[in-house]
N, CA, C and O of each residue as an XYZ file, in Angstrom:
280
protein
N      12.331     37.171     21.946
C      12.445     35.736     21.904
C      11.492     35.184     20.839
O      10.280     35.361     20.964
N      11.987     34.544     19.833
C      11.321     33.917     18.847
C      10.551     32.506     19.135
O      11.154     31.436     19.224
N       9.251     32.635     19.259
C       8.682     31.138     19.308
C       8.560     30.556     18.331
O       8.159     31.143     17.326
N       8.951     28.836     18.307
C       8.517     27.994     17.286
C       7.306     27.402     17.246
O       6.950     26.630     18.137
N       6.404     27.763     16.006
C       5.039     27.644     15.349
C       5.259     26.120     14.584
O       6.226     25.589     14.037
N       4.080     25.775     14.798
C       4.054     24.180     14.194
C       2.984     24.251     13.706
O       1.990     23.975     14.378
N       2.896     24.606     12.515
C       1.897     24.612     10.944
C       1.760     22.712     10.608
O       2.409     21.687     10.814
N       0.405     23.171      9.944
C       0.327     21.768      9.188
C      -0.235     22.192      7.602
O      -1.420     22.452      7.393
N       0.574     22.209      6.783
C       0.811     22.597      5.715
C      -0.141     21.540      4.213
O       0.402     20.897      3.314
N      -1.510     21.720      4.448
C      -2.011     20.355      4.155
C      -1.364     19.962      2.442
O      -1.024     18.846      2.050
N      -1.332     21.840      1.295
C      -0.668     21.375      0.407
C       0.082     20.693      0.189
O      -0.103     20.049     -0.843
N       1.345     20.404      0.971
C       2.153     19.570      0.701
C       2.329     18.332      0.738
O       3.278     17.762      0.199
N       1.201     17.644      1.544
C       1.261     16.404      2.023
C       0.869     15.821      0.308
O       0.240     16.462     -0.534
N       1.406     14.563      0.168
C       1.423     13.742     -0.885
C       0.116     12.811     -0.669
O      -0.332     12.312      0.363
N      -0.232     12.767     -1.700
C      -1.272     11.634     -2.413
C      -0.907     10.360     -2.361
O       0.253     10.325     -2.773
N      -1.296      9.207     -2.057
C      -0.426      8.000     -2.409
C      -0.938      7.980     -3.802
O      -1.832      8.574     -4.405
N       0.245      6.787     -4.191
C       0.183      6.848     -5.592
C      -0.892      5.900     -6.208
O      -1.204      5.074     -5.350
N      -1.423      5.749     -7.113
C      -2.877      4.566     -7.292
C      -2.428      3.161     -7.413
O      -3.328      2.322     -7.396
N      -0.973      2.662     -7.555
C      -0.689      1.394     -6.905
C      -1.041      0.889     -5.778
O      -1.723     -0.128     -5.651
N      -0.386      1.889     -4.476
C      -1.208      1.607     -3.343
C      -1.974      1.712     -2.757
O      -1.981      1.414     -1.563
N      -3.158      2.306     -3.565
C      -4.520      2.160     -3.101
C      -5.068      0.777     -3.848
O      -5.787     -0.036     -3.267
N      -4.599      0.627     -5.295
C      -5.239     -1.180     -5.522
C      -4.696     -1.969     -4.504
O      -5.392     -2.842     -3.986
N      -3.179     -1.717     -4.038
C      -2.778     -2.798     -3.106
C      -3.700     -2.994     -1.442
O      -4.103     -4.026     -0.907
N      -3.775     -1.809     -1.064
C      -4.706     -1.789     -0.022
C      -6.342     -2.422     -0.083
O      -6.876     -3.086      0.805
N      -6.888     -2.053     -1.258
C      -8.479     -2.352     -1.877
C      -8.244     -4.159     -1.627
O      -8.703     -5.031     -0.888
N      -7.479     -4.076     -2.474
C      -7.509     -5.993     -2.867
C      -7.377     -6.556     -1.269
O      -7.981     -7.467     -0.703
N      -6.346     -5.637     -0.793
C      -6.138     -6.850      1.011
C      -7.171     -6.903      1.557
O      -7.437     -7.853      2.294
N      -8.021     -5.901      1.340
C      -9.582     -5.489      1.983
C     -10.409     -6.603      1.731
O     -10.773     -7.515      2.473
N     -10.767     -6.224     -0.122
C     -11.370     -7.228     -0.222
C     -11.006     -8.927      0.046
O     -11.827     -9.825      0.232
N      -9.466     -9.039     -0.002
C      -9.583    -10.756      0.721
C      -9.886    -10.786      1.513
O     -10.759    -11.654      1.519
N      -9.750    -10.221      2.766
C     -10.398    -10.277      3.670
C     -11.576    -10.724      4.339
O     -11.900    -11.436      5.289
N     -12.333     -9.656      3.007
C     -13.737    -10.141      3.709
C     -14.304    -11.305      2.794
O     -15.353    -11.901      3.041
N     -13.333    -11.601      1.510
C     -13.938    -12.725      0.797
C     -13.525    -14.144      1.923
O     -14.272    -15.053      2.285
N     -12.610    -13.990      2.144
C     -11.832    -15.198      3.290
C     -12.778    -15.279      4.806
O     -12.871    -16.344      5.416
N     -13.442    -14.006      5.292
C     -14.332    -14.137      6.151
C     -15.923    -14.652      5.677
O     -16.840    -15.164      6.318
N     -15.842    -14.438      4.901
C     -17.402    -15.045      3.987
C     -17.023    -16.549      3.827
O     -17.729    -17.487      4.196
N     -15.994    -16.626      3.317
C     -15.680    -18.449      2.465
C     -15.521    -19.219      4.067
O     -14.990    -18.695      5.046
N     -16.031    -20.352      4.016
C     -16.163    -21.184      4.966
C     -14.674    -22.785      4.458
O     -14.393    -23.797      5.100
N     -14.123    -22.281      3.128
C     -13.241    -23.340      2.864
C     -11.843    -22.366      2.922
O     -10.897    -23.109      2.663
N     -11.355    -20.946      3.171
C     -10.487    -20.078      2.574
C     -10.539    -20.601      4.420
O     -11.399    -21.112      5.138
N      -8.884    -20.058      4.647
C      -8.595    -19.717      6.199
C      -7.854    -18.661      6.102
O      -7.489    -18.179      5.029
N      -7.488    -18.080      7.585
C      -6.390    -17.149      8.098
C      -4.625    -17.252      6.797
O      -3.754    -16.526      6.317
N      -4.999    -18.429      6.824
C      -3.262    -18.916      6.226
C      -3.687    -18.637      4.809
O      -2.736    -18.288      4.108
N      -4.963    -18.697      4.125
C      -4.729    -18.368      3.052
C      -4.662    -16.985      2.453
O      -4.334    -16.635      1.319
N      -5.172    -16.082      3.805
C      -5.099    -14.741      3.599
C      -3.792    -13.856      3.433
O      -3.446    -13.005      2.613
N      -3.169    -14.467      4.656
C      -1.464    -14.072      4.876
C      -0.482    -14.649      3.344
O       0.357    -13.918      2.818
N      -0.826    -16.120      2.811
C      -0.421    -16.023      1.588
C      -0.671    -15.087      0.126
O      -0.002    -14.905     -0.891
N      -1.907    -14.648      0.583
C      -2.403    -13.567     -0.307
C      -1.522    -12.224     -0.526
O      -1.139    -11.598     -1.515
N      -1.361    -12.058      1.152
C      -0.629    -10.836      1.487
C       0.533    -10.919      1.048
O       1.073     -9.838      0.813
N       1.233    -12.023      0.813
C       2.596    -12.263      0.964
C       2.881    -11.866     -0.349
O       3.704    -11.086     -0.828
N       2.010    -12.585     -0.817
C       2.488    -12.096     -2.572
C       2.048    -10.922     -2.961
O       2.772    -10.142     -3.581
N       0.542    -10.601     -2.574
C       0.458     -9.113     -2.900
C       1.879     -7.967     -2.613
O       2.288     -7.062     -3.341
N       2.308     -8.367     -1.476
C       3.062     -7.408     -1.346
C       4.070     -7.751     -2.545
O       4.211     -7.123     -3.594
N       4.797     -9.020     -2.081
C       6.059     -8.699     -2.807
C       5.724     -8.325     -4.242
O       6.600     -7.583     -4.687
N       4.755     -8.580     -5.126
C       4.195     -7.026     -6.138
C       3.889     -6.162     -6.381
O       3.904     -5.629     -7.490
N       3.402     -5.651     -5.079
C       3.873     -4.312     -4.335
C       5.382     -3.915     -5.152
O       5.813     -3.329     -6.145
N       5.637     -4.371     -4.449
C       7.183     -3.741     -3.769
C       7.671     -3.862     -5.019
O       8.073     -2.757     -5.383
N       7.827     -4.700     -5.861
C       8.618     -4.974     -7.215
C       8.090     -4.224     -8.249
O       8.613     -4.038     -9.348
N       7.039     -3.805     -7.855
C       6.398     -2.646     -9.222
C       6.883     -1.402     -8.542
O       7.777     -0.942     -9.252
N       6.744     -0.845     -7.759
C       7.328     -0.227     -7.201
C       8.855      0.177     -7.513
O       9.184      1.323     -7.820
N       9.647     -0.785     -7.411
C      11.155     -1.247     -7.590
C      11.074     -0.767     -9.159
O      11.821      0.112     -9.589
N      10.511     -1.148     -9.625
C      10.727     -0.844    -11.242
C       9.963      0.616    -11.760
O      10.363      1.333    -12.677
N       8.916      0.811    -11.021
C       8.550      2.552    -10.996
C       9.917      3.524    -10.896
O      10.317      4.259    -11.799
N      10.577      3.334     -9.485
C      11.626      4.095     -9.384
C      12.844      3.750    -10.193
O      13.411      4.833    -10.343
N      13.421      2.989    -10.684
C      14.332      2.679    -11.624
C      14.135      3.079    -12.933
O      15.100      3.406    -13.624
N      12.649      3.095    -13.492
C      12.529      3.444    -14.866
C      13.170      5.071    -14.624
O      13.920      5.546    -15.476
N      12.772      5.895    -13.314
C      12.393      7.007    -13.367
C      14.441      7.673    -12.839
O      14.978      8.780    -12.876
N      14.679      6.995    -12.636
C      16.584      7.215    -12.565
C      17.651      7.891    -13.724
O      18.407      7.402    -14.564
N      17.395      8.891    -13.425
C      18.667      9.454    -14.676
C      19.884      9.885    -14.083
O      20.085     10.291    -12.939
N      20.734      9.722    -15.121
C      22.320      9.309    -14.618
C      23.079     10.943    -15.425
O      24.287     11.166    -15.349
């Protein structure tokens, strides 16, 4: 009877890519700039996010499209 082994194969696991580590750094730092600022609120953080992401995502969007061959 063959048992199944459950390896964790650390080579393979992927790196994120250095987009999303600036994207992560920057949410950080608003954060704590928005917890320091006594005029910044909650709402201006989530607008931060909002757009950070969607440049996220659109650089991203255009990373994988440049990289598309037909």
């Amino acid at each position: 009877m063959e048992e199944n082994k459950v390896t964790l194969d650390l080579s393979k696991l992927s790196m994120p890519n250095m987009e999303f580590v600036v994207y992560i750094v920057a949410l950080i730092v608003a954060a704590i700039v928005i917890t320091a600022s006594d005029t910044l609120t909650i709402a201006s953080w989530f607008q931060f996010y909002l757009i950070t992401t969607a440049i996220y995502i659109l650089s991203r969007g255009i990373a994988k499209a440049h990289n598309v061959t037909e």
